[in-house]
VMD Tcl script that draws the C-alpha trace (Angstrom):
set ca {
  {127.45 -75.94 96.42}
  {123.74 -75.05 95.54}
  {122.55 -77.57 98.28}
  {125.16 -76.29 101.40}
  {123.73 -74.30 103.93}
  {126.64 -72.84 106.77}
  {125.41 -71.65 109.86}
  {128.25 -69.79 111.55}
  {128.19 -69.14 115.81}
  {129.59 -65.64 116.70}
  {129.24 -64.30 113.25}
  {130.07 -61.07 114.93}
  {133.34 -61.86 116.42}
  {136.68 -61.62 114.81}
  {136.74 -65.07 112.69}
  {132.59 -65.21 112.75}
  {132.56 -62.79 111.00}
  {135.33 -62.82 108.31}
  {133.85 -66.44 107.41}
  {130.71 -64.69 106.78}
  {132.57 -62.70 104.18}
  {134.03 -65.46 102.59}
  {131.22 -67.46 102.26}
  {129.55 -64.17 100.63}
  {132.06 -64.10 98.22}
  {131.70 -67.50 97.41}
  {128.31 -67.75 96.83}
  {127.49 -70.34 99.44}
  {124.56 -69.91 101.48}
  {125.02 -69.57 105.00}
  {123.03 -68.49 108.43}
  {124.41 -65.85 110.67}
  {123.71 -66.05 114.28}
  {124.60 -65.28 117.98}
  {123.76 -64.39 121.53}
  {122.46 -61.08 120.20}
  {121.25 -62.00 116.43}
  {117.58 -62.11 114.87}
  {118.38 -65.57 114.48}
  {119.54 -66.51 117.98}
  {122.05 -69.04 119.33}
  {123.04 -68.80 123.43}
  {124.38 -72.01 124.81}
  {122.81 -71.21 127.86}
  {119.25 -71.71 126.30}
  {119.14 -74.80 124.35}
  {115.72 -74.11 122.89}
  {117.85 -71.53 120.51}
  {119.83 -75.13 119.09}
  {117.07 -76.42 116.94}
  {115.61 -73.79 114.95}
  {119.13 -72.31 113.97}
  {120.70 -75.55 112.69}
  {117.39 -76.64 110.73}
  {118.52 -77.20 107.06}
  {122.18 -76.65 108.07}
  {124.97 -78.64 106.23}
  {127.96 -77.04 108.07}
  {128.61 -75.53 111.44}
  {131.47 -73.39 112.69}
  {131.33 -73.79 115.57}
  {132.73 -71.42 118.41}
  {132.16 -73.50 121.66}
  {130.67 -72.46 125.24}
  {133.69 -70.57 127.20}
  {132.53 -72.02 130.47}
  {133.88 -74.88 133.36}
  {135.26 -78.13 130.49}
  {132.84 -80.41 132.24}
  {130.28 -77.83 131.27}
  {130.89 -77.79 128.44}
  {131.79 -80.94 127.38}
  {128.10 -81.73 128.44}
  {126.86 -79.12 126.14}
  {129.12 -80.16 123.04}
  {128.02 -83.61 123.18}
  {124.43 -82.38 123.18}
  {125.10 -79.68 120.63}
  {126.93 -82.65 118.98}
  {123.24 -84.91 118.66}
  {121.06 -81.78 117.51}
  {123.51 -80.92 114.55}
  {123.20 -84.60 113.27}
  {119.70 -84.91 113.84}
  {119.69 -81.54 111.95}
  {121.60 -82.92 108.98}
  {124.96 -81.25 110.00}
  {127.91 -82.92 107.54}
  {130.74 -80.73 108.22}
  {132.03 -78.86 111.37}
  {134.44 -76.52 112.01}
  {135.17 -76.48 115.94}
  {137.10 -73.55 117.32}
  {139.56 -74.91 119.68}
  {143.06 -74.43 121.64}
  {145.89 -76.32 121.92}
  {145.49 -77.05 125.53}
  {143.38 -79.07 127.88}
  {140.17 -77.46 127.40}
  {140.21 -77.51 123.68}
  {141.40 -80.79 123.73}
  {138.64 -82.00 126.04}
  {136.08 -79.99 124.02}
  {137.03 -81.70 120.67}
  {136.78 -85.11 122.19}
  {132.64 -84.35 123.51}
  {132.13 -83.20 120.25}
  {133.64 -85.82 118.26}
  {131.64 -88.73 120.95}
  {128.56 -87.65 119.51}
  {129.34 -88.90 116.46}
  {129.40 -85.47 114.58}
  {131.99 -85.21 111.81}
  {134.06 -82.63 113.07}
  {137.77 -80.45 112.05}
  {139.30 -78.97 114.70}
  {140.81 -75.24 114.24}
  {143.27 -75.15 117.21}
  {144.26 -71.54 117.06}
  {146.77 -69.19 118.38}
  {146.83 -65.56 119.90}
  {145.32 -63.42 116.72}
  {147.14 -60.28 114.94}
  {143.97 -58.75 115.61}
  {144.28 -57.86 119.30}
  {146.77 -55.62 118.75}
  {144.46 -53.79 116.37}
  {141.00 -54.07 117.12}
  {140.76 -55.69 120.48}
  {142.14 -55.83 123.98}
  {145.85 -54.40 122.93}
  {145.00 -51.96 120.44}
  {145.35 -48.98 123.68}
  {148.46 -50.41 124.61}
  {149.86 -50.16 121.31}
  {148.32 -46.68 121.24}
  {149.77 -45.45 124.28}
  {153.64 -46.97 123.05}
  {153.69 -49.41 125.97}
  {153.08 -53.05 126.07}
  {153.17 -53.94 130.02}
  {152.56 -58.00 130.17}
  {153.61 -60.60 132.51}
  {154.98 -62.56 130.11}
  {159.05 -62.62 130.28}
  {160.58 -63.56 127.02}
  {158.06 -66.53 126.17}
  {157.36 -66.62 122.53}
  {153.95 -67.33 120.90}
  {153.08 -68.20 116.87}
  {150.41 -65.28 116.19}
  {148.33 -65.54 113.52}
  {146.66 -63.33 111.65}
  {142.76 -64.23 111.97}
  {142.24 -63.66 107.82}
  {144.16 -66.78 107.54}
  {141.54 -68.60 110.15}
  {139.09 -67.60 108.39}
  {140.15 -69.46 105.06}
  {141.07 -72.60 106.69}
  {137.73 -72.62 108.25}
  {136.02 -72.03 104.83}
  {137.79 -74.93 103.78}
  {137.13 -77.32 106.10}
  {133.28 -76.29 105.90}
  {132.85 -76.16 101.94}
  {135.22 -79.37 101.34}
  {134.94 -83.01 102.26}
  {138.09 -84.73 103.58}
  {138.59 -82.79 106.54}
  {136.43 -85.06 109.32}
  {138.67 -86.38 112.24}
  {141.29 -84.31 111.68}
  {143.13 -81.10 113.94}
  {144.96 -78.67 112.12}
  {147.63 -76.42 114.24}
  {146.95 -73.01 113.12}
  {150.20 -70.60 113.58}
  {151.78 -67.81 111.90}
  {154.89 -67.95 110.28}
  {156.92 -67.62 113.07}
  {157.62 -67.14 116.41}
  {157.06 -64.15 118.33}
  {157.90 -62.45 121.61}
  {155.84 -58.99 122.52}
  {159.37 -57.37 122.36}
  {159.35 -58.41 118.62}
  {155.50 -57.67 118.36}
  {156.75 -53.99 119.66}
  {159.24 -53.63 116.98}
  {157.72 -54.39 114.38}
  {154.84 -52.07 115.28}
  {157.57 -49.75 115.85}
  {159.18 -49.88 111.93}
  {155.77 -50.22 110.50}
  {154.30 -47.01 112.22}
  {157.55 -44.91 113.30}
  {156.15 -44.13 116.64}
  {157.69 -46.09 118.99}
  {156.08 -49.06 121.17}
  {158.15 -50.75 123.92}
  {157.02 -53.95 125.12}
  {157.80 -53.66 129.26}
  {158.08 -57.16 131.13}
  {155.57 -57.41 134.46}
  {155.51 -59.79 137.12}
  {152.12 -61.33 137.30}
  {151.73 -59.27 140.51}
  {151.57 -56.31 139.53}
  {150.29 -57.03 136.13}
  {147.17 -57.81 138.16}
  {147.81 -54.12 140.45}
  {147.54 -52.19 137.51}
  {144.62 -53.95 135.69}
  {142.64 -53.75 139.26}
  {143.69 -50.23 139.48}
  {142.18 -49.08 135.76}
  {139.10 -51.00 137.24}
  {139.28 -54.26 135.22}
  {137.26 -57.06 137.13}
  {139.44 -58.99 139.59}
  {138.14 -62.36 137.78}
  {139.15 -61.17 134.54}
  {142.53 -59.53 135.49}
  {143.58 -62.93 137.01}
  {142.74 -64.91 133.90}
  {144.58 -62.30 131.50}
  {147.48 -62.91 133.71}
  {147.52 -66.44 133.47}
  {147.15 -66.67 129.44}
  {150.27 -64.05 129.40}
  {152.08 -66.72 131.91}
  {151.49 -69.35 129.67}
  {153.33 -67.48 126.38}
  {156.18 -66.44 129.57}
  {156.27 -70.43 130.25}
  {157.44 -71.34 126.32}
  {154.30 -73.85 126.06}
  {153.12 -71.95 123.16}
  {156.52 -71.86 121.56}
  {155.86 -74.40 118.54}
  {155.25 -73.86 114.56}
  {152.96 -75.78 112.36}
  {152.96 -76.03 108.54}
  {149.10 -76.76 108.33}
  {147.92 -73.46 107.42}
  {150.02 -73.90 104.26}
  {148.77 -77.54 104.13}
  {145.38 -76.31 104.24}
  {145.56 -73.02 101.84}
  {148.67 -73.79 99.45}
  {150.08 -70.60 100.65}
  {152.27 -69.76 103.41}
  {150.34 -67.80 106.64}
  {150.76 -64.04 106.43}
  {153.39 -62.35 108.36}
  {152.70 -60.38 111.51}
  {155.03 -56.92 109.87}
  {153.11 -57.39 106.83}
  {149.85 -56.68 109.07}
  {151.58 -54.19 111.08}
  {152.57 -52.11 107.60}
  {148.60 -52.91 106.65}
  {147.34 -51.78 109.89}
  {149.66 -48.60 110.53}
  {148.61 -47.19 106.70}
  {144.54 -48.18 107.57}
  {145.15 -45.62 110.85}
  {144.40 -48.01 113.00}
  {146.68 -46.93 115.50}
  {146.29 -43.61 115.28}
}
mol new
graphics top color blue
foreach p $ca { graphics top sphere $p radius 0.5 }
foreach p [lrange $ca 0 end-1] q [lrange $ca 1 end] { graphics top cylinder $p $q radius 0.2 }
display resetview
């Protein structure tokens, strides 16, 4: 791998930045960049593109969260400066819905060989992001009924993307990331519960006053409205679907979300 060079977008964000950790202890060289980095990357300033993918063989890519026709313009464009670069291998984060789907199909246009990672909701936000205080407080209030959703534990992202970026085979293909199993925030509760022993309830919302309560603890009104809607699509069941490709990808079955809960509730991290 002496002659691979990885240059991974939001290295400080919760996959970024466990690839970067991987590919440290792997050996293989890599470039760490962001909005915010020394070496700089801002899809709104495309004079950042060049310089950071200059001698790059790889790319994992996070892309622009921004209107699709937006960004399917900036993929494609992305797309052409990674090949002229020298870019071999990418690794695009994407969803399985619309947007992803349209963003996979700019960047794949322009020709670059490209895996896409269509991901799930991560263990992680229940620990170190947006629903790590309602776990802390021991209620869960979402508008999202009884709808069911394969979490997956973003350590397990992390590997598949090191694959697909250190490995050749992997162009032109979309791997389904999921957990193990399907999950309901009633069962994400419980098993938070048994892991900790303090107790967590998971309390169903109407979208309504989902949005009452967010606008009340002063959360934008934008941002309250588009939390509800990605809760409403777990309530609708469209996210109710298990993939074996994780274990396809990593010979090893995706972790288990009461295996991180009994990880997380020992590291404090709910404390």
């Amino acid at each position: 791998m002496s002659d691979e060079l990885v240059l991974v977008t939001g290295a400080t964000g919760k996959t970024g930045r466990r690839v970067v950790r991987l590919l440290d202890d792997l050996g293989v060289a890599h470039r760490e960049t962001s909005r915010t980095s020394a070496t700089r990357f801002d899809w709104e300033d495309r004079s950042t593109w060049a310089p950071v993918l200059e001698g790059a063989s790889a790319l994992y890519l996070i892309p622009p969260y921004t209107s699709v026709d937006r960004a399917a313009e900036a993929l494609a464009a992305l797309g052409e400066t990674a090949i002229a670069a020298g870019v071999r291998r990418t690794a695009l984060v994407s969803t399985p819905d619309e947007s992803g789907l349209a963003a996979e199909a700019s960047l794949a246009a322009s020709g670059l060989a490209t895996t896409a990672l269509r991901l799930r909701w991560f263990f992680q936000n229940f620990s170190e992001d947006f629903l790590r205080d309602p776990v802390r407080s021991g209620e869960l209030r979402l508008p999202a009924g009884n709808g069911a959703e394969a979490f997956i534990d973003a350590d397990d992202i992390a590997e598949a993307a090191v694959r697909v970026l250190t490995e050749d085979g992997h162009a032109g293909s979309a791997y389904e990331l999921t957990g193990p199993r399907l999950l309901t925030f009633g069962d994400i509760a419980a098993a938070i519960t048994a892991a900790t022993g303090r107790e967590v309830r998971y309390v169903p919302l109407t979208e309504a006053a989902f949005i009452a309560e967010q606008l009340a603890f002063g959360v934008p009104e934008d941002w309250a409205r588009t939390s509800a809607s990605l809760y409403a699509q777990i309530g609708s069941g469209r996210l109710a679907s298990l993939s074996n490709d994780v274990e396809r990808l990593l010979g090893r079955p995706p972790r288990d979300f009461a295996a991180f809960a009994r990880a997380a509730g020992t590291q404090g991290l709910w404390n």
